[in-house]
C-alpha positions as CSV (number, residue, x, y, z in Angstrom):
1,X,-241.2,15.1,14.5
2,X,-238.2,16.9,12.8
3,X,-235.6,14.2,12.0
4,X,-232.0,15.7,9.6
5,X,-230.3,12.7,7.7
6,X,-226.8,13.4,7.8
7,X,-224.0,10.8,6.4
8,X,-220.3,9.7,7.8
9,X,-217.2,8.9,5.5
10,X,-216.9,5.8,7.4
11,X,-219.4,5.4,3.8
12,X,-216.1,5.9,2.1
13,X,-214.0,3.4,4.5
14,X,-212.6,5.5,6.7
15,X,-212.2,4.1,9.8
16,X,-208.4,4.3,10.2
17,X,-206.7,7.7,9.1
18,X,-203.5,5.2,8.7
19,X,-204.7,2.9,5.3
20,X,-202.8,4.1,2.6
21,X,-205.7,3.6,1.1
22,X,-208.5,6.1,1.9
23,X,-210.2,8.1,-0.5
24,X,-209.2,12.1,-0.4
25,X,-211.5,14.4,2.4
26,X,-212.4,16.4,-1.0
27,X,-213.9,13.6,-2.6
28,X,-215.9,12.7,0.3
29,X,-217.3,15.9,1.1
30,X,-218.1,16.6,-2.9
31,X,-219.9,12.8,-3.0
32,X,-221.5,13.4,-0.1
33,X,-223.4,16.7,-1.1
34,X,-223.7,14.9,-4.5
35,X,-226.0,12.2,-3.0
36,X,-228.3,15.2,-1.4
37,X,-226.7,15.1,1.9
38,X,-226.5,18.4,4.3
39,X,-224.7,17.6,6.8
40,X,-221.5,15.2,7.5
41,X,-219.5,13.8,9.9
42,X,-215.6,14.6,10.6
43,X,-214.7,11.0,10.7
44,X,-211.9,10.0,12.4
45,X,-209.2,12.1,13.8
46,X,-206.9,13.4,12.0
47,X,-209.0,12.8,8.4
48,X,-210.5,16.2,7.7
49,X,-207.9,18.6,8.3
50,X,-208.0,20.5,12.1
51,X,-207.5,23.6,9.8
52,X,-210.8,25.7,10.0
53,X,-210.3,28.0,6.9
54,X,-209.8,25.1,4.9
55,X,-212.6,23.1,6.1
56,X,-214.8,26.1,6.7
57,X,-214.4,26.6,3.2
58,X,-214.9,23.1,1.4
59,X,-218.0,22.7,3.7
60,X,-219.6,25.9,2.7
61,X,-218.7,25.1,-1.2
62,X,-220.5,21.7,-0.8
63,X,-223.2,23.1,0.9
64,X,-222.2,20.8,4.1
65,X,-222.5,21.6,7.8
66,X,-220.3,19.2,10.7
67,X,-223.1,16.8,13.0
68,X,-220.4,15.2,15.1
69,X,-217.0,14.2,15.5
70,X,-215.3,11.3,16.3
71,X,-213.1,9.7,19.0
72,X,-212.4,6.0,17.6
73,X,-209.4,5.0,20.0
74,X,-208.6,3.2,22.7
75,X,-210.9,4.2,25.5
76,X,-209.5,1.3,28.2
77,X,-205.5,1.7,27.6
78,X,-204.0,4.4,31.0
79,X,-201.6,5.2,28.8
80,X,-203.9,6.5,26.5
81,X,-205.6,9.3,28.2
82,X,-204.1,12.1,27.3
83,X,-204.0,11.5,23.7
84,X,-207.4,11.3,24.2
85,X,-208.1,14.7,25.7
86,X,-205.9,16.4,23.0
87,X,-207.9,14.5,20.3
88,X,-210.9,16.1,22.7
89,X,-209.7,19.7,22.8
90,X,-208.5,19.7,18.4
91,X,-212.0,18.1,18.1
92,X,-214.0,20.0,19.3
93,X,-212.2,23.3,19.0
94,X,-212.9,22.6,15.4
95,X,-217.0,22.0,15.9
96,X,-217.2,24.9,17.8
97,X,-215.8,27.2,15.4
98,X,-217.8,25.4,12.9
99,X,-221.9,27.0,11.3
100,X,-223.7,25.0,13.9
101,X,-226.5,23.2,12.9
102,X,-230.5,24.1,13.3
103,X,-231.8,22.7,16.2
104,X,-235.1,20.8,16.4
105,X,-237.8,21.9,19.1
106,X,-237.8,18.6,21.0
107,X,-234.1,18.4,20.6
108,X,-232.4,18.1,24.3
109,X,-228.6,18.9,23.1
110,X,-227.8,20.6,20.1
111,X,-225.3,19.4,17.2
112,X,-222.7,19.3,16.6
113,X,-221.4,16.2,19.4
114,X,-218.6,14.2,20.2
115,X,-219.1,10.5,19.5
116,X,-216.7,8.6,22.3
117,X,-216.1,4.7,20.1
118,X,-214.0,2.2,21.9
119,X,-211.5,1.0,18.5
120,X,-211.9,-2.3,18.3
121,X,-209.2,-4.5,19.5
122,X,-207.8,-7.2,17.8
123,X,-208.8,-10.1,21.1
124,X,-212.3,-8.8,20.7
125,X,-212.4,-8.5,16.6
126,X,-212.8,-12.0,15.8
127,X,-215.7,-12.5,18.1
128,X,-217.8,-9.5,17.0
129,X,-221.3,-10.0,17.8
130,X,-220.4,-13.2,19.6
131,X,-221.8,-12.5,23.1
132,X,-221.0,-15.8,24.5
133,X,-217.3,-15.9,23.4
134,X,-216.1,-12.6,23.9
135,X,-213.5,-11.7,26.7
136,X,-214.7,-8.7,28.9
137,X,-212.8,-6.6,30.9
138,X,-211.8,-7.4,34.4
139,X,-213.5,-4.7,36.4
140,X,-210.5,-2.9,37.3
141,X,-210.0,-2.2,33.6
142,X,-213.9,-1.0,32.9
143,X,-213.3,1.3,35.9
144,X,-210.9,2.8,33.8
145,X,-212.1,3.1,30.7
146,X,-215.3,4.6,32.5
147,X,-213.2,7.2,33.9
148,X,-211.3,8.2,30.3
149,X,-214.9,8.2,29.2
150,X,-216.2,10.4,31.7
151,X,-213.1,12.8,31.8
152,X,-213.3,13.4,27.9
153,X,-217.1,14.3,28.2
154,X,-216.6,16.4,31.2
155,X,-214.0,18.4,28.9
156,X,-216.3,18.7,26.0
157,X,-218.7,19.4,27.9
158,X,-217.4,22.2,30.3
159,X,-215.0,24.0,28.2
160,X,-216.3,23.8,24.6
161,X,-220.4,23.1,25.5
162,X,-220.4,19.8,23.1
163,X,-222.0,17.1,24.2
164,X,-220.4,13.8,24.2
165,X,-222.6,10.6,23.2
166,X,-220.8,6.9,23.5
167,X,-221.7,4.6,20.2
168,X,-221.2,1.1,21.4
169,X,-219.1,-0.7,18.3
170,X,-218.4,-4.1,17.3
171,X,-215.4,-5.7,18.4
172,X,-214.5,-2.9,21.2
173,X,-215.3,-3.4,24.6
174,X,-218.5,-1.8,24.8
175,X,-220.8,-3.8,22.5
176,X,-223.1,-6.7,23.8
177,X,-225.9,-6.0,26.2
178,X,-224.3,-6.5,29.5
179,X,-221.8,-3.9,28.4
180,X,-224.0,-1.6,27.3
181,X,-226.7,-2.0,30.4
182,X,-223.2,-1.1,32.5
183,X,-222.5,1.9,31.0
184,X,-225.6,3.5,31.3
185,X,-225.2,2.5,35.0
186,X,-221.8,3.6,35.7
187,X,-222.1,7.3,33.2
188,X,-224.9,9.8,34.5
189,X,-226.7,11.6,32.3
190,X,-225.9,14.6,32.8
191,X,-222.3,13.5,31.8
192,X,-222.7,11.9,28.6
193,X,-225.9,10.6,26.3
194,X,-225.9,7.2,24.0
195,X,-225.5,7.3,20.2
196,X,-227.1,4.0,19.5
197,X,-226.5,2.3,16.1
198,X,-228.9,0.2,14.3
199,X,-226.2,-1.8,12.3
200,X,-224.3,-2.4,15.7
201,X,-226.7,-3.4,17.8
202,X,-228.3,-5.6,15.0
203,X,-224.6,-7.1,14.5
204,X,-224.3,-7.5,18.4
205,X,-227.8,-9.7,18.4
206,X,-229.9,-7.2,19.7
207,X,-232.8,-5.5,18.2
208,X,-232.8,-2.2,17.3
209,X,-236.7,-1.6,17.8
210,X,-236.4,-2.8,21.5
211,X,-233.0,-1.4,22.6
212,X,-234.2,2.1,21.0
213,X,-237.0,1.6,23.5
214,X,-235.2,0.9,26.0
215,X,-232.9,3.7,26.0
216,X,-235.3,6.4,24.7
217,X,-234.0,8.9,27.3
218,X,-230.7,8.6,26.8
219,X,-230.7,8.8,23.4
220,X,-229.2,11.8,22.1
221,X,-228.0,10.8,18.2
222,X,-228.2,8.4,16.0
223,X,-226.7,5.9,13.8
224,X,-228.2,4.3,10.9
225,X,-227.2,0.8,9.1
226,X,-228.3,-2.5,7.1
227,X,-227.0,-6.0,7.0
228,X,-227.5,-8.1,4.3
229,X,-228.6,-11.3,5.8
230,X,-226.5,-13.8,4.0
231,X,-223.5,-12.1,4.3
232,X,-224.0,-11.9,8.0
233,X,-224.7,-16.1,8.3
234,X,-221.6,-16.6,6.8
235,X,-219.2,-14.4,8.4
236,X,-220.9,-15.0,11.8
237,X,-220.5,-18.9,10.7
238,X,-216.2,-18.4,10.8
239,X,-213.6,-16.1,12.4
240,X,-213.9,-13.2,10.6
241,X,-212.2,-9.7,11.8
242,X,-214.7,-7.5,12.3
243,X,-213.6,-5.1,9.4
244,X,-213.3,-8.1,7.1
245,X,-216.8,-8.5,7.5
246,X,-217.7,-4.8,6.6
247,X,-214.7,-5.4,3.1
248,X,-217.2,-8.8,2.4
249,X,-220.2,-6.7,2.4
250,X,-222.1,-7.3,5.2
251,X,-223.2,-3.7,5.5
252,X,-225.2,-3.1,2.3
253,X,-227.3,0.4,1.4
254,X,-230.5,0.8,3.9
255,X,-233.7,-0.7,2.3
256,X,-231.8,-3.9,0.8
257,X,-230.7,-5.6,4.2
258,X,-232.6,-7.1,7.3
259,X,-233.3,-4.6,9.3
260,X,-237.4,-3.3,9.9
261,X,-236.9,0.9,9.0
262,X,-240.7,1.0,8.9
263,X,-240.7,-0.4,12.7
264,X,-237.7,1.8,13.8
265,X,-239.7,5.0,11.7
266,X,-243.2,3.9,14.1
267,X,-241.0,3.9,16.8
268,X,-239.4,7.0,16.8
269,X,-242.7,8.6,15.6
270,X,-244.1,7.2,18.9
271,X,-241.3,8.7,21.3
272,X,-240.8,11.9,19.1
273,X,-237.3,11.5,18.5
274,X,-235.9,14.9,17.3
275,X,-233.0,15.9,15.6
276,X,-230.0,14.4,13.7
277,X,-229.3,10.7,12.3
278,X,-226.5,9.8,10.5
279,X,-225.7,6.6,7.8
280,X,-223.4,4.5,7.8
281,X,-222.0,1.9,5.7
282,X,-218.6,0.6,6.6
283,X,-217.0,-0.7,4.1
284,X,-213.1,-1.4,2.7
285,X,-211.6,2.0,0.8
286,X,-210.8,0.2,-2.0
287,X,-214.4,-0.6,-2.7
288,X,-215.4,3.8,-2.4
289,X,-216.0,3.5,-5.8
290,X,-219.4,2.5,-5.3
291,X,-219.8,4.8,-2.1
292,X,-221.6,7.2,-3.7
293,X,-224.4,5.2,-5.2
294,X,-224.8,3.6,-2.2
295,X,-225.4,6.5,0.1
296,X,-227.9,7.8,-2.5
297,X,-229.9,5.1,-2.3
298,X,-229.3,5.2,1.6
299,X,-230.8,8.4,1.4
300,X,-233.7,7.9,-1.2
301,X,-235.1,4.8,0.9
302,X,-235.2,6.8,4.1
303,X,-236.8,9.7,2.6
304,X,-239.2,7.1,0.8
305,X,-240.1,6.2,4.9
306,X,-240.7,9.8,6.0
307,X,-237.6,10.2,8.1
């Protein structure tokens, strides 16, 4: 079993290229291979610069290779689509132009991949991991947003060879079971392949051990998070937005929150997962001063567990 841990700046807060407040790229990458890290996502569009010489070159000094990038939009809106498919082509022009990364024996699609996120949307936010009170989409509007989903992979996958993997998020439209059991119904395989995140579907009250199960062969990356259990009873006691959960700390470095990483480890041992996984740790980017720390110790404890 040959499992990479790689890390996302989402670590850092950045989610949204448009808070004044984000810490710089530099900073990121540099903390990043600080913490022993190898590998790193993009983040979200329009963070790390499209400019290849001068990522190419920060990477290499920081001893960092690119595992994914990142489509965090509006995956339901018409209008949207073709801001989507640029985002698609500057994305993954950018990966393929990029060192690739090593790829495992047991590994069905190499790195790096395009993770497809519905954004979350501000009638969905406040119910985040609320099952029973969340709006869905009529069907009209899923048949939609399966169709932007599977034209971006289609793209990525035909013209660039990057395979695309849908994360289902809190407080988008793909995030509860029902959702997620749909999407694997409505996109083939052969299209696109599930990122699955521990933190999300832990959130979303599923658990991890069983949906990893569940979905073992259409698994093709991973995500990696912890909750801290009181945090999550209170803000799942209130309205609270979705990212104001993540400022109040209810993602917390791996080892010190609820979820079983010696039951996921077993598990992944057992269906021989190979390749790349990736923490996370959202959190608000006025609290990146403690970023790196955290993503150390994100590391250590995994590596303490054998992945």
């Amino acid at each position: 079993m040959t499992m990479h841990i790689t890390s996302a700046p989402c670590c850092w807060g950045v989610d949204d290229v448009n808070n004044p407040h984000l810490p710089p790229w530099q900073r990121v990458l540099g903390e990043a291979a600080q913490a022993g890290y190898r590998g790193i996502e993009l983040g979200p569009y329009g963070y790390l610069p499209l400019d290849i010489d001068l990522v190419g070159t920060a990477l290499e000094a920081n001893g960092l290779s690119v595992v994914a990038g990142t489509i965090f939009d509006d995956l339901v809106d018409p209008a949207n689509l073709d801001n989507l498919l640029r985002q698609t082509r500057d994305i993954c022009d950018l990966l393929t132009r990029l060192p690739r990364l090593p790829k495992a024996p047991g590994q069905r699609f190499a790195a790096p991949y395009l993770v497809l996120i519905d954004h979350v949307h501000a009638e969905r936010s406040l119910v985040a991991g609320h099952p029973e009170r969340a709006p869905r989409l009529s069907p009209e509007r899923w048949r939609q947003a399966m169709a932007h989903i599977e034209a971006i992979a289609t793209l990525a996958r035909d013209r660039y060879g990057v395979r695309a993997v849908i994360h289902p998020h809190a407080g988008g439209y793909i995030e509860f079971e029902d959702e997620i059991e749909q999407l694997v119904a409505d996109i083939p395989a052969e299209v696109a392949g599930l990122c699955l995140d521990t933190g999300h579907l832990y959130y979303s009250k599923m658990d991890p051990v069983s949906w990893l199960r569940r979905y073992a062969g259409r698994i093709d990356y991973l995500h990696f998070k912890d909750i801290d259990p009181e945090v999550y009873a209170e803000v799942m006691a209130e309205p609270v937005d979705f990212f104001a959960a993540c400022a109040r700390g209810v993602m917390c470095p791996i080892g010190r929150g609820v979820l079983d990483y010696d039951a996921i480890h077993a598990l992944l041992k057992e269906l021989d997962y190979q390749g790349y996984i990736t923490v996370e740790q959202e959190r608000d980017p006025r609290n990146a001063a403690g970023s790196l720390q955290d993503v150390a110790a994100s590391l250590a404890f995994l590596q303490s567990k054998g992945f």
